[in-house]
DRENDO-1510 file (C-alpha; in Angstrom, 1 decimal, always signed):
<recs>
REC; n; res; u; v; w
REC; 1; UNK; +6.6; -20.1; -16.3 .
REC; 2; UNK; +8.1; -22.3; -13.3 .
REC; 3; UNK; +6.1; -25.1; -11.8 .
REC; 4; UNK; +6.8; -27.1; -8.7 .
REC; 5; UNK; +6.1; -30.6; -8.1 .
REC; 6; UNK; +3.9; -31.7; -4.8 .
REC; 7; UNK; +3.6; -34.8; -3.6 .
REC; 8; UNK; +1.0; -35.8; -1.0 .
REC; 9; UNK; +1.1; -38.9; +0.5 .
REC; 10; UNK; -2.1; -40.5; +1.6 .
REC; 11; UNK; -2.3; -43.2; +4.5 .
REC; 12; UNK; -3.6; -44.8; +7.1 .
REC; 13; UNK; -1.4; -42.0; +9.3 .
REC; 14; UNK; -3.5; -38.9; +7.8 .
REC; 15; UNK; -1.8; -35.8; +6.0 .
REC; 16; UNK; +0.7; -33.9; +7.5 .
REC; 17; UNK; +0.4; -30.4; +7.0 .
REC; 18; UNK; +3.1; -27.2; +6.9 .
REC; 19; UNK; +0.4; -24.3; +7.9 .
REC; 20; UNK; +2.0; -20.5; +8.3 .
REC; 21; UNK; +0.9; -17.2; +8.0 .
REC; 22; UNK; +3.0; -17.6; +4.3 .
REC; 23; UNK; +0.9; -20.3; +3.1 .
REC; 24; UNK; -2.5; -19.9; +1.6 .
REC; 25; UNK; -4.4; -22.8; +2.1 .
REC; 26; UNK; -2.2; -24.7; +4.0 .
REC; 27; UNK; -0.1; -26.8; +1.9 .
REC; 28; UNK; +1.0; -30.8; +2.7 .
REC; 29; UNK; +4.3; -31.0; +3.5 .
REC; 30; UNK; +6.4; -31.4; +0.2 .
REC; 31; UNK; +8.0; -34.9; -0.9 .
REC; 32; UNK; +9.8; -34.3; -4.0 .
REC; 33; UNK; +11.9; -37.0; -5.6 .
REC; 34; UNK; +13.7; -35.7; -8.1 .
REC; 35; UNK; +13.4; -38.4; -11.0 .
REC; 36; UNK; +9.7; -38.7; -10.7 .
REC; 37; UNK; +7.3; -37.6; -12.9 .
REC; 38; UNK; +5.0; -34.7; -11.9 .
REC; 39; UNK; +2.1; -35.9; -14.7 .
REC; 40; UNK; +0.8; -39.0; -12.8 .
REC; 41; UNK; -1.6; -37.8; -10.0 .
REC; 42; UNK; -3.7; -40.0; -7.8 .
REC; 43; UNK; -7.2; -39.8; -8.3 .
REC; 44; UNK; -8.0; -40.1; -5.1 .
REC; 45; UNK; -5.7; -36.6; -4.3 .
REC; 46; UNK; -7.0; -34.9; -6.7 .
REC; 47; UNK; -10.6; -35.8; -5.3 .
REC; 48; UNK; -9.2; -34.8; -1.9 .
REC; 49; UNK; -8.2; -31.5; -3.3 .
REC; 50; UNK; -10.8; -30.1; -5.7 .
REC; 51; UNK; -13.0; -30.1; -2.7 .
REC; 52; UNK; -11.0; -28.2; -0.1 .
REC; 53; UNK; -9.7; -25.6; -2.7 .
REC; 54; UNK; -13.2; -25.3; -4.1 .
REC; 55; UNK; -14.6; -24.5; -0.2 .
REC; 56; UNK; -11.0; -22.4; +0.9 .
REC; 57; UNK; -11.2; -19.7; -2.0 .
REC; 58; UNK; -14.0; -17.2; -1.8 .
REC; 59; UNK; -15.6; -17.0; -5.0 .
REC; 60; UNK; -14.2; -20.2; -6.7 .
REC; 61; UNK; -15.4; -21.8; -9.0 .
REC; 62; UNK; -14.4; -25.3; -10.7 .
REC; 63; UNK; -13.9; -26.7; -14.0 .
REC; 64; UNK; -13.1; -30.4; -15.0 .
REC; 65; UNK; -12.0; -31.4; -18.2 .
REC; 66; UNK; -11.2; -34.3; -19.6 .
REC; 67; UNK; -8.4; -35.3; -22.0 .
REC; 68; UNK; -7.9; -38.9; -21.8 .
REC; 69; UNK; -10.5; -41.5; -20.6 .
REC; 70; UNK; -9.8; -44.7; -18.9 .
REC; 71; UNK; -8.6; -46.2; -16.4 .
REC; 72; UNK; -5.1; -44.3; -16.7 .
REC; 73; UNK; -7.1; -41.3; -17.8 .
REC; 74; UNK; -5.4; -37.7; -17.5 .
REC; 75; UNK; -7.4; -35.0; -16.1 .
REC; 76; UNK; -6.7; -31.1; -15.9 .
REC; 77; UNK; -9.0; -29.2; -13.1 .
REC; 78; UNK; -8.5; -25.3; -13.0 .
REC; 79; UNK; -9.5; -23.3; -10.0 .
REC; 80; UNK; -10.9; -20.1; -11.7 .
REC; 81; UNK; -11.3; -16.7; -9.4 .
REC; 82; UNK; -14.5; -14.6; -10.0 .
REC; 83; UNK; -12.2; -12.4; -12.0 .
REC; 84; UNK; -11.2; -15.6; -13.7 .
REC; 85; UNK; -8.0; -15.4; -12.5 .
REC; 86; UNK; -5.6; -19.1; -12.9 .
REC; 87; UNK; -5.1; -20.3; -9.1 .
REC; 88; UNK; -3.2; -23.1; -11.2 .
REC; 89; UNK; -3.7; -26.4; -13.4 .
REC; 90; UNK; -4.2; -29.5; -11.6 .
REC; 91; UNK; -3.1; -32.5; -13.1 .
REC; 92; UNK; -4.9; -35.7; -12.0 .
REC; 93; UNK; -4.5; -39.5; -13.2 .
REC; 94; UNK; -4.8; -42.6; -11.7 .
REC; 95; UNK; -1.0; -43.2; -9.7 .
REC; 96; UNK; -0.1; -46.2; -8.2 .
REC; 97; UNK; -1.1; -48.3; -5.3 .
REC; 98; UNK; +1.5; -49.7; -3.5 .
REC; 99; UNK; +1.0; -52.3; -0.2 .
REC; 100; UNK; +3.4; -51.7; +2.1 .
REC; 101; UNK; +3.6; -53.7; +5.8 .
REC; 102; UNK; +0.0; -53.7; +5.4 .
REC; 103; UNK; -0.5; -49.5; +4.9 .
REC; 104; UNK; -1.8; -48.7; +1.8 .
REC; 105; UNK; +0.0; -45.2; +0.5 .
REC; 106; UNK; -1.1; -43.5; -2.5 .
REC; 107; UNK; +0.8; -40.7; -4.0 .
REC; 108; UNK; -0.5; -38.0; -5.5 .
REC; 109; UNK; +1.5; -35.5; -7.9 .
REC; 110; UNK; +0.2; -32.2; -8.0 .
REC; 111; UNK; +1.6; -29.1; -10.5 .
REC; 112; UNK; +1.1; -26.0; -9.5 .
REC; 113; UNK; +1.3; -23.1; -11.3 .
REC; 114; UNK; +4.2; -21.1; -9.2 .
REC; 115; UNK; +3.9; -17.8; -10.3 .
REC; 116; UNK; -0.3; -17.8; -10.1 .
REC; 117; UNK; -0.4; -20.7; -7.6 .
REC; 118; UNK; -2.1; -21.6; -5.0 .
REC; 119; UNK; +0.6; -21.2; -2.4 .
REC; 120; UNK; -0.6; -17.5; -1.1 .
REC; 121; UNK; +2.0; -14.8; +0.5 .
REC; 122; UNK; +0.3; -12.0; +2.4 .
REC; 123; UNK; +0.6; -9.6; -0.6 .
REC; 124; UNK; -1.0; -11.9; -3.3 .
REC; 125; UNK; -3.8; -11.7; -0.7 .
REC; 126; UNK; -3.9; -8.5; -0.2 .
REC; 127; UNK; -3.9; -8.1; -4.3 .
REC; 128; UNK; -7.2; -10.1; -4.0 .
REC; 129; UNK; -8.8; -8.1; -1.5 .
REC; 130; UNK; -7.7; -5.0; -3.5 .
REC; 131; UNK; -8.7; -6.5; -6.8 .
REC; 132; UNK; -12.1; -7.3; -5.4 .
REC; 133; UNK; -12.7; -4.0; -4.2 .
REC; 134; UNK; -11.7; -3.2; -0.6 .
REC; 135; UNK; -9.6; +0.3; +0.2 .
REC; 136; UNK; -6.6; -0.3; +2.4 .
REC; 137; UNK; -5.5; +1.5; +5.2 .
REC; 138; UNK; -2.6; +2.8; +5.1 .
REC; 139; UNK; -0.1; +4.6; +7.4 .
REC; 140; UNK; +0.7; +8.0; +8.4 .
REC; 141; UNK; +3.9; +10.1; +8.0 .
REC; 142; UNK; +6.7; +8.3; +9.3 .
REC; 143; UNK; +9.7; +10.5; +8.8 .
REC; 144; UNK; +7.9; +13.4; +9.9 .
REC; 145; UNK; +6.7; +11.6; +13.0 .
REC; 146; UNK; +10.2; +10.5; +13.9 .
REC; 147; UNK; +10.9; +14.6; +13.9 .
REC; 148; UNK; +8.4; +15.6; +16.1 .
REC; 149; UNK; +8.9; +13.0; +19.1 .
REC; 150; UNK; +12.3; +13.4; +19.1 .
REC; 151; UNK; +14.6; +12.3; +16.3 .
REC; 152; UNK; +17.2; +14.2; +15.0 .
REC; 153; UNK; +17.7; +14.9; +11.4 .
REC; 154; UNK; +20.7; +13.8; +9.6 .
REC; 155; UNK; +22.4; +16.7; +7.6 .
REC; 156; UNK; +21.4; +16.3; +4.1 .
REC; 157; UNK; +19.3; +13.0; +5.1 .
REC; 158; UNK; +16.6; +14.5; +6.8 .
REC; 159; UNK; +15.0; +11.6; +9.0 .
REC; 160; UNK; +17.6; +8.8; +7.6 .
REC; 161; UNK; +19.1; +7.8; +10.7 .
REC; 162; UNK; +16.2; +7.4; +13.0 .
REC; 163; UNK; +17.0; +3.9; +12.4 .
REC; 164; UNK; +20.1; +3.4; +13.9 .
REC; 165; UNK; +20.2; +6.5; +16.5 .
REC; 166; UNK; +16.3; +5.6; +17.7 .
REC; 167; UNK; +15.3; +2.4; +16.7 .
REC; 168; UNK; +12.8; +2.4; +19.6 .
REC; 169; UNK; +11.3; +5.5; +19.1 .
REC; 170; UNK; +10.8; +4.2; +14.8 .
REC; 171; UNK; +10.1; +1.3; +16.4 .
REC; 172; UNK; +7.1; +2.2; +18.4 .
REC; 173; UNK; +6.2; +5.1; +15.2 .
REC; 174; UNK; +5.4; +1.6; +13.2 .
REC; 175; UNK; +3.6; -0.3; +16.0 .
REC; 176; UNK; +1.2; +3.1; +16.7 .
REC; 177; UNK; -0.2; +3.2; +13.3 .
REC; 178; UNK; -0.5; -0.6; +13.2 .
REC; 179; UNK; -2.9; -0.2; +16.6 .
REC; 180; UNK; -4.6; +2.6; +14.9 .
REC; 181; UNK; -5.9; +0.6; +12.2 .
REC; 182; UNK; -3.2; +0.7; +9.2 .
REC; 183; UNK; -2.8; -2.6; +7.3 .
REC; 184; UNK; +0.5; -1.4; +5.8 .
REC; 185; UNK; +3.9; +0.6; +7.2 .
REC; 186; UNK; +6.5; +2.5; +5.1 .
REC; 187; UNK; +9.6; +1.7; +6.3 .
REC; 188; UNK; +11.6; +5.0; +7.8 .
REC; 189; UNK; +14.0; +4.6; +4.6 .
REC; 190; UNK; +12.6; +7.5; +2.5 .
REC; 191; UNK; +16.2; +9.5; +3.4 .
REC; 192; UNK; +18.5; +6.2; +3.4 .
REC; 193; UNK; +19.4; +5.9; -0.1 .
REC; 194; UNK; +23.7; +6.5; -1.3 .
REC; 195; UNK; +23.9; +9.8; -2.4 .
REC; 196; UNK; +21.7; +11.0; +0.7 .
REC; 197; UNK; +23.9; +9.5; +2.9 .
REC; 198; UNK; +27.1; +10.7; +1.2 .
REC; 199; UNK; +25.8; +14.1; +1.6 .
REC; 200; UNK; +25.7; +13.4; +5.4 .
REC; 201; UNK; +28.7; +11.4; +5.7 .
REC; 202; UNK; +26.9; +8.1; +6.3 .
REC; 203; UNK; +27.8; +6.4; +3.1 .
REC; 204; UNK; +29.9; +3.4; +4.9 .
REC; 205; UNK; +26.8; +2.7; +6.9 .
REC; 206; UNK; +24.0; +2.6; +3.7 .
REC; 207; UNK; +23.2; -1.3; +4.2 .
REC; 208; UNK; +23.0; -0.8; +8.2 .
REC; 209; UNK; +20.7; +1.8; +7.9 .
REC; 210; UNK; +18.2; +0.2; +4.9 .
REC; 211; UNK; +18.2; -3.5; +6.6 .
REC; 212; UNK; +17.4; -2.0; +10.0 .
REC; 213; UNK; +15.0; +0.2; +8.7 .
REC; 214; UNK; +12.8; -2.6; +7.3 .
REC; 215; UNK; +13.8; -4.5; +10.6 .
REC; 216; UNK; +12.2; -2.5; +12.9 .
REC; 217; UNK; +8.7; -2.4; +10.6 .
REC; 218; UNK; +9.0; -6.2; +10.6 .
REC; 219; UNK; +9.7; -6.1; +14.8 .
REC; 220; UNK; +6.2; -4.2; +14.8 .
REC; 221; UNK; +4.5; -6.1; +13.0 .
REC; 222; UNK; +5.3; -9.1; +15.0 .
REC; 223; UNK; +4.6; -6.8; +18.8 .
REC; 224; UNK; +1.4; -6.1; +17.5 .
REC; 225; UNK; +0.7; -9.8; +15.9 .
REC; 226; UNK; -1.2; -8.2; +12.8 .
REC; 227; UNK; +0.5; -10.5; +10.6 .
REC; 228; UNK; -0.7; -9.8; +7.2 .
REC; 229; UNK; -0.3; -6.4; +7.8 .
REC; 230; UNK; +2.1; -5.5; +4.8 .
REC; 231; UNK; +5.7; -3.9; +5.1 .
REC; 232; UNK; +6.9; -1.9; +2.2 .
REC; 233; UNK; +10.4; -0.8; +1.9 .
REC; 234; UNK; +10.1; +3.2; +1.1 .
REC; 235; UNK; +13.0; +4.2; -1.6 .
REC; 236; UNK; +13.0; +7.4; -3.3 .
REC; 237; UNK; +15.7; +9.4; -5.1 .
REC; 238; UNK; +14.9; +12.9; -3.8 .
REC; 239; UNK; +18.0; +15.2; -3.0 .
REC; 240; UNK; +18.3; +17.9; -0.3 .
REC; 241; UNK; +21.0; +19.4; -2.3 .
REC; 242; UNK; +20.1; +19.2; -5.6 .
REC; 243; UNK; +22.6; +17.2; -7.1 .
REC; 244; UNK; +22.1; +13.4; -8.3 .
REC; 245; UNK; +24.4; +10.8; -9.1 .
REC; 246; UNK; +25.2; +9.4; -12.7 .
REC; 247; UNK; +22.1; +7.2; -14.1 .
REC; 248; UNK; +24.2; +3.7; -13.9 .
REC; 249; UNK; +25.4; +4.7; -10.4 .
REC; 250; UNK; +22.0; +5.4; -8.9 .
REC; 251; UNK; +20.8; +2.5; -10.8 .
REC; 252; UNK; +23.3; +0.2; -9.6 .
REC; 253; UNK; +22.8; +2.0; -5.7 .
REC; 254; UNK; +19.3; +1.6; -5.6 .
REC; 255; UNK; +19.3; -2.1; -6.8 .
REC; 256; UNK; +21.9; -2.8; -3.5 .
REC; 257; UNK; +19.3; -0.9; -1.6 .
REC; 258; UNK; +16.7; -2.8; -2.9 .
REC; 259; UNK; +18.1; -6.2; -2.0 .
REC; 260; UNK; +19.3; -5.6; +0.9 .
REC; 261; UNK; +15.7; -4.2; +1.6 .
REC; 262; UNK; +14.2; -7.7; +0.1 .
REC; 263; UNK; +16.8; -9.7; +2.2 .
REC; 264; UNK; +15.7; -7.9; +5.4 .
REC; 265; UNK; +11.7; -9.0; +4.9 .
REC; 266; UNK; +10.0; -6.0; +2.8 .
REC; 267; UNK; +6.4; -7.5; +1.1 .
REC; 268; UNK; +6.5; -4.7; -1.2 .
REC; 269; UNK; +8.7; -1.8; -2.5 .
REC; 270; UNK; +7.1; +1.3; -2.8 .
REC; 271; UNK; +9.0; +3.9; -4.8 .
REC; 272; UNK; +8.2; +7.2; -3.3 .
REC; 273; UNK; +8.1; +11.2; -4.6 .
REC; 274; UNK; +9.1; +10.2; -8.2 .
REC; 275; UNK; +8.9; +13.8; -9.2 .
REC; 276; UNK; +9.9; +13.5; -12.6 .
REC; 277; UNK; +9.8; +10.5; -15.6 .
REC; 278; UNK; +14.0; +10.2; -16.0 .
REC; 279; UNK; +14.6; +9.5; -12.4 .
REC; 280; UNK; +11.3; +7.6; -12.2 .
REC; 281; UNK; +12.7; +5.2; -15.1 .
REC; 282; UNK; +15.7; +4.8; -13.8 .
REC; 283; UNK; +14.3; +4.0; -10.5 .
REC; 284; UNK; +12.1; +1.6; -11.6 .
REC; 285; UNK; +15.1; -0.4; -13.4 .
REC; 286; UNK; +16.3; -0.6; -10.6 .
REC; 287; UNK; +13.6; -2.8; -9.2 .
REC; 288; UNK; +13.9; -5.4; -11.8 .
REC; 289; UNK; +14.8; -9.1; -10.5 .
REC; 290; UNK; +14.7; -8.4; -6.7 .
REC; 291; UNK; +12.0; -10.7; -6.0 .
REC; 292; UNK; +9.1; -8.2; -5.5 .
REC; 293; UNK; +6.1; -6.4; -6.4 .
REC; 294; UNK; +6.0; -2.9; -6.9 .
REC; 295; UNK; +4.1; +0.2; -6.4 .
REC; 296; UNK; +4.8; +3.9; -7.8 .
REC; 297; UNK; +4.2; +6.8; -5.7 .
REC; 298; UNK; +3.7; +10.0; -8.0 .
REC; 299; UNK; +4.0; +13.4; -6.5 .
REC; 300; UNK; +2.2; +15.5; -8.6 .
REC; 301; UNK; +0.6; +19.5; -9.1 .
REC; 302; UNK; -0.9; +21.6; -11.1 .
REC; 303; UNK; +0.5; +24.2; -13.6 .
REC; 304; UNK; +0.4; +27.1; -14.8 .
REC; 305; UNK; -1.9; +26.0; -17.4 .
REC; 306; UNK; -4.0; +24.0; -15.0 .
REC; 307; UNK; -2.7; +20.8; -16.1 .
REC; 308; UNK; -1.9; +17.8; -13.6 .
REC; 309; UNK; +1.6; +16.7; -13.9 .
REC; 310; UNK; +4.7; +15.5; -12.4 .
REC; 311; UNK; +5.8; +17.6; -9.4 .
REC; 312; UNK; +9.2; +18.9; -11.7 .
REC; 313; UNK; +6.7; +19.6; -14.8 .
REC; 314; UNK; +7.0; +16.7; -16.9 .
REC; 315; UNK; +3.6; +15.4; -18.3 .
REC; 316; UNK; +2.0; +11.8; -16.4 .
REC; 317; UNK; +1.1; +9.6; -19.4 .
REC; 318; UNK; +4.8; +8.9; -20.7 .
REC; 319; UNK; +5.4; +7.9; -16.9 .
REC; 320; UNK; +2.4; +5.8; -16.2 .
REC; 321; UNK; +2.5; +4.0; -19.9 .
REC; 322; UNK; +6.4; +2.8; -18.3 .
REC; 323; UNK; +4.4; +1.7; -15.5 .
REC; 324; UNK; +2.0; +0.0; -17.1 .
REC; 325; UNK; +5.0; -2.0; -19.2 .
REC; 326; UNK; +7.3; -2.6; -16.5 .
REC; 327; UNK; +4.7; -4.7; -14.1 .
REC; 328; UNK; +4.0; -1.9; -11.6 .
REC; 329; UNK; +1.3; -3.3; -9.6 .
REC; 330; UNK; -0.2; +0.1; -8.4 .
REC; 331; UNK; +0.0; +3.7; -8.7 .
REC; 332; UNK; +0.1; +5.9; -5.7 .
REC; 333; UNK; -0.5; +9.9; -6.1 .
REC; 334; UNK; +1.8; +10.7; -2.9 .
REC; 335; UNK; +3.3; +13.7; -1.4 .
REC; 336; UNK; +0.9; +16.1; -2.9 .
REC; 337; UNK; -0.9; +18.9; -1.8 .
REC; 338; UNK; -4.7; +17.9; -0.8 .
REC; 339; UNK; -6.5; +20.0; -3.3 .
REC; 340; UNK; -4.5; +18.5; -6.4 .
REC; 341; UNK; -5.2; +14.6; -5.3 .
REC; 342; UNK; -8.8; +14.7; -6.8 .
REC; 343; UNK; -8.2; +15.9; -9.7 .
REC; 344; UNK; -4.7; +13.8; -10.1 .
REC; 345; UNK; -6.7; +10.6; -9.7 .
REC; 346; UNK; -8.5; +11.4; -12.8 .
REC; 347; UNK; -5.5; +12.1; -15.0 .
REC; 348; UNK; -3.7; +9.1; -13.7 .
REC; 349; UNK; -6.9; +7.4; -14.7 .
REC; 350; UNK; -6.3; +8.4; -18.4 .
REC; 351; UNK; -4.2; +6.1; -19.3 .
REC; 352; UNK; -3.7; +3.9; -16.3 .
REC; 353; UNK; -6.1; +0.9; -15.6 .
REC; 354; UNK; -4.8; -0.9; -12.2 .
REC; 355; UNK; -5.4; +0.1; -8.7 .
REC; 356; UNK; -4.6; +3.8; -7.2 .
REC; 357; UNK; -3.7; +4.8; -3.9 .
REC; 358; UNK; -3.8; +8.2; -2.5 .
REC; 359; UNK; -1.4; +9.5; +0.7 .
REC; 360; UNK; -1.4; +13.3; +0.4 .
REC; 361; UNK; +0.8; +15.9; +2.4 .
REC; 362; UNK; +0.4; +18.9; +4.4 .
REC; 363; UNK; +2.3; +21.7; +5.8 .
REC; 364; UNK; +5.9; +21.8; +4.5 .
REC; 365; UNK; +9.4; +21.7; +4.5 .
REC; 366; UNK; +12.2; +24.6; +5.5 .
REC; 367; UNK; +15.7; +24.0; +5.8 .
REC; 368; UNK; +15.6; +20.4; +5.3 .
REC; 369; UNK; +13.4; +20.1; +8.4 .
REC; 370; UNK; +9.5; +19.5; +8.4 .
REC; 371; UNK; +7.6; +22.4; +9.6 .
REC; 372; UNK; +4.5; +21.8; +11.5 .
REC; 373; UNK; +2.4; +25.2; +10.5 .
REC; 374; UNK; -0.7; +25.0; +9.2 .
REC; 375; UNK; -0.9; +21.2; +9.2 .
REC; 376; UNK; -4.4; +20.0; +8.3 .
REC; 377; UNK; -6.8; +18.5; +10.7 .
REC; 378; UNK; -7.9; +15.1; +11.0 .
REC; 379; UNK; -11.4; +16.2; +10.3 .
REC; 380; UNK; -10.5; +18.1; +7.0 .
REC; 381; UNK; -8.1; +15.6; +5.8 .
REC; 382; UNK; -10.4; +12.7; +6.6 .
REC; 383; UNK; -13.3; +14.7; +4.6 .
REC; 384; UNK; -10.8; +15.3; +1.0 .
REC; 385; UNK; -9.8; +11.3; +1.9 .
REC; 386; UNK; -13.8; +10.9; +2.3 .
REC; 387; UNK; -13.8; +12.3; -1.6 .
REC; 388; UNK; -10.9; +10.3; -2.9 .
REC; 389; UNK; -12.4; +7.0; -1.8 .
REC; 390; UNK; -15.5; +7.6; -3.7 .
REC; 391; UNK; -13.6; +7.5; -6.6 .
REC; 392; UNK; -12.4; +4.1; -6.2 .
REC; 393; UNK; -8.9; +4.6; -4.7 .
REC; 394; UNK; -7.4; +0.9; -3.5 .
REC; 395; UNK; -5.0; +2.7; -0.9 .
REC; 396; UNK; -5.6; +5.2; +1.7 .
REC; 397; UNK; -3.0; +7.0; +4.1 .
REC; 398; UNK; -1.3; +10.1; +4.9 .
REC; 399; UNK; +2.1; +12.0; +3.7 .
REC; 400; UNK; +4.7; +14.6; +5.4 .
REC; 401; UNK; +3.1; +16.5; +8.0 .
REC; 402; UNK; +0.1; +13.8; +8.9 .
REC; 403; UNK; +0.5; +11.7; +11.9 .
REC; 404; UNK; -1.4; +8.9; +14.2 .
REC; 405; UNK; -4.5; +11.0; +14.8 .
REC; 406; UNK; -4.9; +11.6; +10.9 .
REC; 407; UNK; -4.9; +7.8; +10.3 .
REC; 408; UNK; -6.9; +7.1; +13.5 .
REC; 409; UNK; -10.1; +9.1; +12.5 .
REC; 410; UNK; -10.0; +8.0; +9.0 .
REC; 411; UNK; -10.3; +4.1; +9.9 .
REC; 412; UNK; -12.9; +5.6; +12.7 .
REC; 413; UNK; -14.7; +7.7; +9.9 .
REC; 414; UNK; -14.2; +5.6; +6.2 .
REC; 415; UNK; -13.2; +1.6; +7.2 .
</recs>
């Protein structure tokens, strides 16, 4: 567990204050000398404090408990959630007083907790909202949307170099669904990992492509000023040729996609059309010490038998117990046809008790290229999503083959 050390210092001047779209509640600005103990806290801080925390966090409650009494006495208040979740210890005691040319300063040493604190990003609060039942919006299709204003499709990379050949046009993809109503984008990097970009002859250019990619979600977000919309950095493993790299080398590929992904300003990773459990582990290896959260997107069908598994036929539970162990956050069933989601939920469900998302597919691919036959309507799909979100689902969007008006009538119809 790391803790930080903050300092607030208390005067005739007032607080200062850092506030940002980052910071949740705002935080004082940090004074940090590196010799001084954390475990002697002003009082009249922690008075200060309890207060404004208590009255900033929906659904707080507080808790005082006493260790030491007197004048030096040592107290520890926890901010508790309604799903008595830690916000973080607070360690209070009396500090010193100090007179200084006639301004009285008291400094107060506050620990926080820094992987539970109370220092908020825009994921951790849209975790809460998630955790406390809200469904998220979601986007549409964005590789698929690139295709059919315009784009053309890298050989063997299908919509991988929208990025770099039309940034406006991925650009402007983002910044429609955002208007529409989504509260998280996919960055148009579902084709952009090494061995895609091999195949098409673009493997000198795989950071360009993955940084820009989350770039341009990042850009949108900012046009539109929806600033804790989410962006997730879209990485599957999926081959148009069939053939995948040794386990260390995709390993070690998709870990240099993944930072540069991070380094770029992703919130989230989202690991998309893990169609099998090998691939999926390795994947999800992969993901280990970049610096963020994760969320597994599961195609899945039905077989022969009427079972629901794994796209490639291996079974879910093996795959979501790996989830479970390795901190996946949430479980998307993704690129899958409409009429298996339902029923997918409930196996996923078995053995998996965190949040689900749901953002199906229709029509299909030829050729490596998306065709647009048979697509489902915004009406239909918005009545199956009407279904999935009565079972619970935390995330709701749309796959290959959906576009803006699939996404607008759901947050017309269901948010």
């Amino acid at each position: 567990m790391h803790h930080i050390s903050v300092f607030i210092n208390l005067s005739c001047s007032g607080m200062l204050w850092e506030n940002n779209a980052k910071t949740f509640p705002p935080k004082p600005v940090l004074i940090v000398p590196k010799k001084t103990s954390p475990h002697h806290v002003s009082v009249v801080g922690v008075l200060f404090w309890v207060p404004y925390l208590w009255k900033s966090i929906p659904g707080t409650r507080v808790k005082w408990r006493v260790l030491k009494r007197g004048v030096k006495g040592l107290f520890v208040v926890t901010v508790i959630s309604q799903k008595n979740e830690r916000y973080g210890s607070w360690l209070g005691g009396l500090g010193a007083l100090t007179y200084t040319t006639k301004i009285y300063s008291l400094m107060a040493a506050i620990q926080i907790d820094h992987d539970r604190g109370l220092v908020m990003s825009r994921y951790d609060r849209m975790m809460r909202r998630i955790r406390s039942g809200d469904c998220i919006l979601i986007d549409g299709a964005t590789g698929t949307e690139t295709q059919r204003r315009g784009v053309p499709q890298l050989e063997n990379a299908w919509n991988g170099g929208g990025p770099l050949s039309h940034p406006d046009i991925v650009r402007q993809v983002h910044v429609d669904y955002l208007e529409a109503g989504a509260e998280i984008i996919i960055s148009d990097s579902f084709a952009t990992h090494l061995h895609a970009l091999a195949a098409a002859g673009e493997a000198d250019r795989f950071e360009e492509y993955n940084c820009r990619a989350v770039e341009l979600a990042v850009e949108a977000r900012e046009q539109t000023g929806r600033k804790e919309a989410l962006v997730a950095a879209g990485v599957s493993y999926w081959t148009w040729r069939g053939d995948m790299p040794a386990p260390e080398e995709m390993r070690n590929a998709t870990r240099r996609q993944l930072s540069v992904m991070a380094e770029a300003g992703a919130d989230v990773v989202f690991l998309e059309m893990m169609v099998d459990q090998a691939n999926f582990e390795i994947t999800l290896e992969a993901t280990k010490d970049i610096g963020l959260p994760v969320w597994a997107g599961l195609t899945t069908t039905r077989n022969a038998d009427g079972e629901i598994r794994f796209r490639d036929g291996d079974p879910l539970a093996p795959a979501i117990e790996v989830a479970a162990h390795n901190q996946v956050d949430l479980i998307n069933i993704m690129h899958t046809e409409v009429e298996f989601v339902s029923d997918s939920i409930d196996a996923v469900r078995e053995g998996w008790h965190g949040p689900i998302g749901v953002y199906a597919h229709s029509s299909t691919e030829v050729g490596k290229r998306w065709v647009f036959e048979d697509v489902i309507s915004p009406g239909d799909y918005c009545n199956f999503a009407a279904s999935w979100k009565s079972k619970g689902i935390s995330i709701l969007g749309g796959c290959c083959g959906t576009g803006l008006a699939h996404i607008q009538r759901m947050h017309e119809d269901l948010f």
